[in-house]
C-alpha positions in Angstrom: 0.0 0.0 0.0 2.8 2.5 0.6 4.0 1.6 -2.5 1.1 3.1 -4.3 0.5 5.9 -2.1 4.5 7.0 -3.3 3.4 6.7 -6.6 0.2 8.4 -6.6 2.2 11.2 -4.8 4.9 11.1 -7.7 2.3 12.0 -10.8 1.1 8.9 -11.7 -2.0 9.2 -13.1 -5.1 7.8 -10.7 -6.2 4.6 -11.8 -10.1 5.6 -12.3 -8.4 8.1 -14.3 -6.6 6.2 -16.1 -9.9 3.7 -17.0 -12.1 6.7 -17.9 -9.3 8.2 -20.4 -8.9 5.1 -22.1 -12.9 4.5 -22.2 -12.8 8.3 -23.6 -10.3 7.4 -26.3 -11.6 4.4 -27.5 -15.5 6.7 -28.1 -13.5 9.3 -29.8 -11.1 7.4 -32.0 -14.2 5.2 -33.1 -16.0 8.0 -33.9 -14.0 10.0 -36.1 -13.7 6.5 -37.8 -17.2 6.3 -38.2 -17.6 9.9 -39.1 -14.9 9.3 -41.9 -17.0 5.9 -43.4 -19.7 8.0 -43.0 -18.3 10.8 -45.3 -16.9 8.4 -47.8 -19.4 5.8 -48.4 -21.8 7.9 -50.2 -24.8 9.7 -49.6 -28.7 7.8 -49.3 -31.2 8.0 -51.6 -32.2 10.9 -49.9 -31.3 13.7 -47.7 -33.5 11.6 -44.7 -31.8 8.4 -45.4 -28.4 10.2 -45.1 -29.4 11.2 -42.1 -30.8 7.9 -41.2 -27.6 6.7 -42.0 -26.2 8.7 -39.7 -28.0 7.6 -36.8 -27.4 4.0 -37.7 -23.7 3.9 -37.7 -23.3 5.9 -34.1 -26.0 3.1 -32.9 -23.7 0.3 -34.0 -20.5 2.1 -31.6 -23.0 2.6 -28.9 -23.8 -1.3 -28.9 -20.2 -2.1 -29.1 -19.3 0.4 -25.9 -22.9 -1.2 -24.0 -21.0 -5.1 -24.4 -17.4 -3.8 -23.4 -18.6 -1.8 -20.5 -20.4 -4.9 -18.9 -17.9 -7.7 -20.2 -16.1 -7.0 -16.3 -13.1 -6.7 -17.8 -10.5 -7.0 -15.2 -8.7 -3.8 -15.6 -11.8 -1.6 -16.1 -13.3 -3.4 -13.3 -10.5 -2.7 -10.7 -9.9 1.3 -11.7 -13.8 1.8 -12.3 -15.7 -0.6 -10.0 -18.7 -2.8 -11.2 -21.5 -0.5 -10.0 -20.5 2.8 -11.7 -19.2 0.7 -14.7 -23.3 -0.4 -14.7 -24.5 3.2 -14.3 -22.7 4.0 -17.8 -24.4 1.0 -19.1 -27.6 2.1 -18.1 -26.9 6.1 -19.5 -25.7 4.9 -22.5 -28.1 2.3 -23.0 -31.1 5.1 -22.9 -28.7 7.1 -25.5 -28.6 4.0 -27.5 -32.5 3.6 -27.4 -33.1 6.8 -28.6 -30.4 6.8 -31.0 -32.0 3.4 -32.7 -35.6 4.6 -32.4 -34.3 8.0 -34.4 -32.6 5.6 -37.1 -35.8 3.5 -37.3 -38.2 6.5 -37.7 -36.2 8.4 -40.2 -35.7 4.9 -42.7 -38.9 5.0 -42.5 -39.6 8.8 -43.1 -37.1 8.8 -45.9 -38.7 5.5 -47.4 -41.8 6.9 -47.7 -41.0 10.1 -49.1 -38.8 8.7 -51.8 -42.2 6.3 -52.7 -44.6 8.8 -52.3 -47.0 6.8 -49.8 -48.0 6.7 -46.5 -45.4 6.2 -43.0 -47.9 3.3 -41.7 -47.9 1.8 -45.8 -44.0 1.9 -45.8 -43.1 0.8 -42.2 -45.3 -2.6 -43.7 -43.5 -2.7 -46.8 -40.0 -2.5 -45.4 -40.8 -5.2 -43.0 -41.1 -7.9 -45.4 -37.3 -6.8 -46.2 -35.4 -9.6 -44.2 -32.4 -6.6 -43.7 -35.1 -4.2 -42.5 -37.3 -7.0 -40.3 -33.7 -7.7 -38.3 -33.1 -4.1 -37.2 -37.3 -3.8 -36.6 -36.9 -6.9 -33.9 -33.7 -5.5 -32.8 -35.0 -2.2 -32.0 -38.4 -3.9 -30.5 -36.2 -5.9 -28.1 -34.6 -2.9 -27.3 -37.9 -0.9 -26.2 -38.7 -3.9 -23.6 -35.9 -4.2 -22.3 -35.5 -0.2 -21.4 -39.4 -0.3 -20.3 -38.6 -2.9 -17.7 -35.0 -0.7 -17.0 -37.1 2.0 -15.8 -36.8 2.7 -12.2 -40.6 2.8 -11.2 -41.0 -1.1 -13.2 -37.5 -2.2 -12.2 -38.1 -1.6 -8.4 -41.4 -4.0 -8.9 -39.7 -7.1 -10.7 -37.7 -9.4 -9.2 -34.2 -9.2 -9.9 -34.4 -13.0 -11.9 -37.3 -11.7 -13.8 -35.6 -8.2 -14.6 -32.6 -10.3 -15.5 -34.0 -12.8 -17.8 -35.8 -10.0 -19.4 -32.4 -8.2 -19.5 -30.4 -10.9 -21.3 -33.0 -10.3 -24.7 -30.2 -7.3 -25.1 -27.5 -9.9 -26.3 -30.5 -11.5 -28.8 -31.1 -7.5 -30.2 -27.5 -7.0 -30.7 -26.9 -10.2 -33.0 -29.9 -9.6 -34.8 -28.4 -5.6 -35.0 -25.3 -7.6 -36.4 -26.9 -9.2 -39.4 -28.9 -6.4 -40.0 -25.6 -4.2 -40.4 -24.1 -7.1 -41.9 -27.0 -6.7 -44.6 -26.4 -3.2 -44.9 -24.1 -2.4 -47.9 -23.7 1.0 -47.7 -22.3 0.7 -44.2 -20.5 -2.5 -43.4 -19.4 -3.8 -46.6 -19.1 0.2 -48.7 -15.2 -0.6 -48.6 -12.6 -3.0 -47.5 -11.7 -0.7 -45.6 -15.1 -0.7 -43.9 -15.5 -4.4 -44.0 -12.0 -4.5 -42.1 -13.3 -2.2 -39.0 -16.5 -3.6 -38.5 -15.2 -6.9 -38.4 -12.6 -6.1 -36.0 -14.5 -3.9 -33.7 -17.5 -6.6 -33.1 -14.7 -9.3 -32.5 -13.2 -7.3 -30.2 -16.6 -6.3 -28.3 -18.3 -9.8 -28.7 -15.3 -11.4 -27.8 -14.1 -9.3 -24.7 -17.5 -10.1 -23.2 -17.5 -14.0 -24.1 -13.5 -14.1 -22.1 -15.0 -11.8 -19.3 -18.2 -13.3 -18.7 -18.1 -16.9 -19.7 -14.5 -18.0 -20.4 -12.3 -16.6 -17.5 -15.4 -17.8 -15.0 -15.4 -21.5 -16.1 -11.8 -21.5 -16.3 -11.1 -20.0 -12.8 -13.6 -22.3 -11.1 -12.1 -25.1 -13.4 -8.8 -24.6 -12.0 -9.3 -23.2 -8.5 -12.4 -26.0 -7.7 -13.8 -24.2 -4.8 -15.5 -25.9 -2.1 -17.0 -24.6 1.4 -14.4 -25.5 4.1 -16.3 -24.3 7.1 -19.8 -22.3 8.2 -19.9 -20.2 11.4 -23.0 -18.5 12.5 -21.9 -15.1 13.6 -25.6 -14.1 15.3 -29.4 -14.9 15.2 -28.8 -13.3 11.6 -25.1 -13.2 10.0 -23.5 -15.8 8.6 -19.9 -16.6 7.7 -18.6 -19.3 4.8 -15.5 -20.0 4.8 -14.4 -21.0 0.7 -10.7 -23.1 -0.4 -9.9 -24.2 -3.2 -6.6 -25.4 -4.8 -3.9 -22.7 -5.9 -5.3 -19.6 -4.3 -2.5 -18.2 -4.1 -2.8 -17.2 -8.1 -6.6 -16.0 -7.5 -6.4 -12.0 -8.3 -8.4 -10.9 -5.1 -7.6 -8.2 -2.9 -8.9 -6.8 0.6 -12.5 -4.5 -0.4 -13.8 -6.5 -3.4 -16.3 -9.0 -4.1 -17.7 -12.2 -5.2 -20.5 -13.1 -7.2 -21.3 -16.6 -5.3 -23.3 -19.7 -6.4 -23.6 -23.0 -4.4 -25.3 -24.6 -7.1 -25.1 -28.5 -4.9 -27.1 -26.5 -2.7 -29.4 -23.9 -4.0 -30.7 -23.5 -7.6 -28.1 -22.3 -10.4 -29.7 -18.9 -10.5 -29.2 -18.0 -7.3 -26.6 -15.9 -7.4 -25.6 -13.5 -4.8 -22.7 -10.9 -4.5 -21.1 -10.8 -1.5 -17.6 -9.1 -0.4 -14.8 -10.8 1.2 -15.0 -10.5 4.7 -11.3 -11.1 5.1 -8.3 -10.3 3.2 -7.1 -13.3 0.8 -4.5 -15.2 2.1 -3.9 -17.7 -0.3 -5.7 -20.3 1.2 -9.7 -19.6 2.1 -11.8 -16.7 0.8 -14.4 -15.4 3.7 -17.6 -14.4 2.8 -20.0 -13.0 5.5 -24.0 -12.1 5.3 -27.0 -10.9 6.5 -30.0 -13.2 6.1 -32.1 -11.1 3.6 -33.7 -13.5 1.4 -33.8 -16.9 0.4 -30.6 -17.7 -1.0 -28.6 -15.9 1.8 -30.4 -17.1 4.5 -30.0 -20.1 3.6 -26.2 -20.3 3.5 -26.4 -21.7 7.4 -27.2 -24.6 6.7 -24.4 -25.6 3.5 -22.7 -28.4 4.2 -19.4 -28.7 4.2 -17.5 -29.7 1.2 -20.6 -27.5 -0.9 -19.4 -27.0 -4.0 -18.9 -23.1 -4.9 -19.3 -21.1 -8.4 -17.5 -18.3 -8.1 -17.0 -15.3 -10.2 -14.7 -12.4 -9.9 -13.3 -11.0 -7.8 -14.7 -7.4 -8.9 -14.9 -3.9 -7.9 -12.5 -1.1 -7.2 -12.7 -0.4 -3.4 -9.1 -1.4 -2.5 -6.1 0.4 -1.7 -5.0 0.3 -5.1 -6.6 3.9 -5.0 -5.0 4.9 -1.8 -3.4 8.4 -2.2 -3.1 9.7 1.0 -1.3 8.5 4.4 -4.1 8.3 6.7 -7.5 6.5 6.2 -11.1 7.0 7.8 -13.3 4.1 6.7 -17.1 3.9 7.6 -18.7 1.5 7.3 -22.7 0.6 8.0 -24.4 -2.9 8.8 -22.7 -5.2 7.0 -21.2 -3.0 5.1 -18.3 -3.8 7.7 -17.7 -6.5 6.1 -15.2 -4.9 2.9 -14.1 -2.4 5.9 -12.8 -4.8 8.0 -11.1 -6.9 5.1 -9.2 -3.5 3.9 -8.0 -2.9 7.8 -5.9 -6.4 7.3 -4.1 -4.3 4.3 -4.1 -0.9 6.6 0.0 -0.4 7.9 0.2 0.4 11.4 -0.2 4.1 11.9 -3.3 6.6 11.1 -6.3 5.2 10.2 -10.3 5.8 12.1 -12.8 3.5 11.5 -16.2 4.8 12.3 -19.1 1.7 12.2 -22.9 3.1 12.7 -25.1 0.1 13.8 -28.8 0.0 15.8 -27.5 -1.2 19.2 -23.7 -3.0 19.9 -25.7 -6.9 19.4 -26.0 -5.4 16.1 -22.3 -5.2 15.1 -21.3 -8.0 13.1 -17.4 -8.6 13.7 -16.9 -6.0 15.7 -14.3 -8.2 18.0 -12.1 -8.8 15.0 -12.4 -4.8 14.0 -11.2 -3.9 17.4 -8.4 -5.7 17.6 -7.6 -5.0 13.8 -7.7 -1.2 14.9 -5.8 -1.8 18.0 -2.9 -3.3 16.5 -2.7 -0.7 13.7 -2.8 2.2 16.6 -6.2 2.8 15.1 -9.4 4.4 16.6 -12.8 2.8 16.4 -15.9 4.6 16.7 -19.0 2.5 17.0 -21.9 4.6 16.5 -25.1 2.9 18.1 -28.4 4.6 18.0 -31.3 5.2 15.5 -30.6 8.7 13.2 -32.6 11.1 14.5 -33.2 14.2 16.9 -29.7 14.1 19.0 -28.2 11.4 16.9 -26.6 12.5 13.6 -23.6 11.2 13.8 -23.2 11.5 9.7 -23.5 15.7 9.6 -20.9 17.5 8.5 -20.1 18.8 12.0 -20.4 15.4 14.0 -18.0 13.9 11.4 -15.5 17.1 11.3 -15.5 16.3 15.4 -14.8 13.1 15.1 -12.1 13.6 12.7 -11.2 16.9 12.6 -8.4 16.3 10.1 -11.3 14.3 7.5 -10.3 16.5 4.4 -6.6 15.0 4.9 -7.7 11.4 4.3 -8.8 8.9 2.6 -12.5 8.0 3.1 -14.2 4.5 2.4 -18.0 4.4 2.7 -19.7 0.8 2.4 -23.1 0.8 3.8 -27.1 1.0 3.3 -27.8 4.0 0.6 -29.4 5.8 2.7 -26.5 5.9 5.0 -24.0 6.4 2.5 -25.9 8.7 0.5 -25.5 10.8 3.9 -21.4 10.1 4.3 -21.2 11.3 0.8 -23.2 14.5 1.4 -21.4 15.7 4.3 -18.2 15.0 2.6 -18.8 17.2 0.0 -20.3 19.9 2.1 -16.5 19.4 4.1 -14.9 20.1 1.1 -13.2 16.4 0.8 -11.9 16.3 -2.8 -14.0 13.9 -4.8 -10.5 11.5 -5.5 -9.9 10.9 -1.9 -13.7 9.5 -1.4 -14.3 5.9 -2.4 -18.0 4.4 -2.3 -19.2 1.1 -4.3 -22.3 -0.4 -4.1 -22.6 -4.2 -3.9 -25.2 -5.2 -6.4 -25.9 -7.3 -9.8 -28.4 -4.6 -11.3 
């Protein structure tokens, strides 16, 4: 860790930094490429089908940027973290929506005007075009899955059926494929053409087949992860403890998660992400939850010698974006559980750990925090109490008392949204600057 505070403090460019300038250049370079096919391909038949055009080719690089940004590449995934790498999914997806409906609506425009007929009389006609029925389904599958994307429908679904729904986006974009495929002014104008479009849907289809499918069988293939032990932490919490063989060469670090299956167990679909509730050591990963639905309240009663699914590890709330000597990491719940795995990393010397639970029976691992704090030369504040009049122990003020020297450190903030919503407030109100505050949210959607 001191190693990359010292270069942070030398120049090096921050690594969420680095990930966003590289996701920056790779939009920009592939759009002036597709503003220079667009320029020398030709013009439509009309000035609305150029336009049309238009629309078409940025929608084909928008789909391409939606599969790279959720293929959980490693190094995107590490610098970025999964949950703001899903927020630009979701922005971009909306921009992608309206981008294809805008396409679809002036082919149509443009179509009809160079026939002279009706919208509703040419929409028909072009559908019994196999080139023009693809993109129609594509874009269909598109409005569904953005209708059921919408916060106010989302919040009603359950996650599987919001998911299942969700994975018709991989059916639009190979139908969107053959439909560009089909599209001769565009894919196939030059070799030259023919040459990026191949490579760029290789690269995007194949960076999420290594990320999402490949590396995952492979890693379980080779690490063959099994549950070693189950401890029952309270009435509530739960602890598995996970080997496997060669973990040692598993790429996990102290703050990130798992997405776990225990498919001897449970069904295959349940799937929940979890962080590691202690740093890797090379021999077990240490998950540790909070009974809040089936599948995790469940995870009492696996046997031992379960076998485990595992993929990642993901998300970017490790010390790999450390930048300043002293640390203050809050944490809520169970969101103690990332907190405490990051204090095994923590060097003996300046770091406050401030842990907001209901009442002290209510603070999962709170022994092995304390004496994590204790023999770093730590302080540990555990904040017990409902939020309300008298006990507002996330305002600006209560946490500049606490840690009068906040806008110096570090800050890590893993806990309900409300309560980190609050943290995150009150750190901008301090003035904290926005690199020295890392939040992630645990979550699959």
């Amino acid at each position: 860790m001191e190693a990359t505070i010292s270069r942070v403090r030398q120049g090096t460019i921050p690594p969420v930094v680095a990930a966003r300038w590289a996701l920056w250049t790779f939009v920009v370079i592939n759009s002036v490429i597709v503003e220079a096919l667009f320029l020398t391909s030709g013009t439509g038949k009309n000035g609305v089908l150029t336009v049309a055009k238009f629309f078409g080719l940025h929608a084909a690089v928008l789909m391409l940027l939606q599969l790279l940004l959720v293929a959980r590449l490693p190094w995107l995934d590490r610098r970025v973290g999964m949950d703001r790498l899903t927020v630009w999914h979701r922005w971009v997806g909306f921009t992608l929506l309206w981008t294809v409906l805008t396409h679809a609506v002036l082919v149509v425009l443009g179509y009809a005007r160079l026939s002279d007929t009706s919208m509703t009389k040419t929409f028909f006609s072009l559908a019994g075009v196999p080139a023009s029925l693809l993109g129609m389904c594509a874009a269909a599958i598109l409005v569904v899955v953005a209708a059921v994307s919408a916060r106010y429908v989302r919040r009603r679904l359950r996650y599987e059926t919001w998911h299942g729904l969700h994975l018709l986006l991989y059916l639009a974009l190979g139908l969107a494929f053959v439909h560009q495929l089909q599209e001769t002014t565009t894919f196939s104008s030059s070799l030259l053409a023919k040459m990026y479009w191949w490579a760029l849907w290789l690269f995007a289809f194949g960076a999420l087949v290594a990320g999402r499918i490949v590396m995952p069988l492979w890693r379980n293939s080779y690490h063959r992860f099994r549950v070693a032990e189950v401890v029952v932490e309270s009435d509530d919490v739960v602890s598995v403890h996970v080997t496997g063989r060669h973990l040692d060469k598993l790429p996990a670090r102290a703050g990130q998660f798992c997405v776990w299956r225990f498919p001897d167990h449970h069904h295959w679909w349940l799937a929940n992400p979890f962080s590691l509730s202690a740093a890797p050591d090379g021999r077990t990963l240490r998950l540790t939850a909070k009974a809040a639905g089936t599948a995790s309240a469940g995870l009492r009663h696996l046997p031992v010698g379960t076998r485990a699914f595992v993929e990642g590890p993901y998300g970017a709330f490790t010390s790999l974006h450390r930048g300043r000597p002293g640390a203050l990491l809050i944490a809520g719940g169970v969101g103690i559980t990332p907190v405490r795995a990051l204090l095994e990393e923590e060097p003996p010397g300046d770091v406050v750990v401030l842990y907001r639970v209901r009442s002290e029976v209510d603070a999962v691992l709170v022994d092995e925090v304390r004496a994590l704090v204790a023999d770093r030369g730590g302080q540990l504040h555990l904040l017990t109490g409902r939020t309300g009049e008298g006990s507002t122990p996330f305002e600006p003020q209560s946490l500049r008392a606490m840690v009068p020297d906040i806008g110096e450190r570090d800050v890590y903030v893993c806990g309900p949204p409300a309560m980190t919503a609050a943290v995150l407030s009150a750190l901008r109100n301090l003035g904290v600057p926005r690199r020295q505050v890392h939040a992630e949210r645990f979550g699959l959607a």
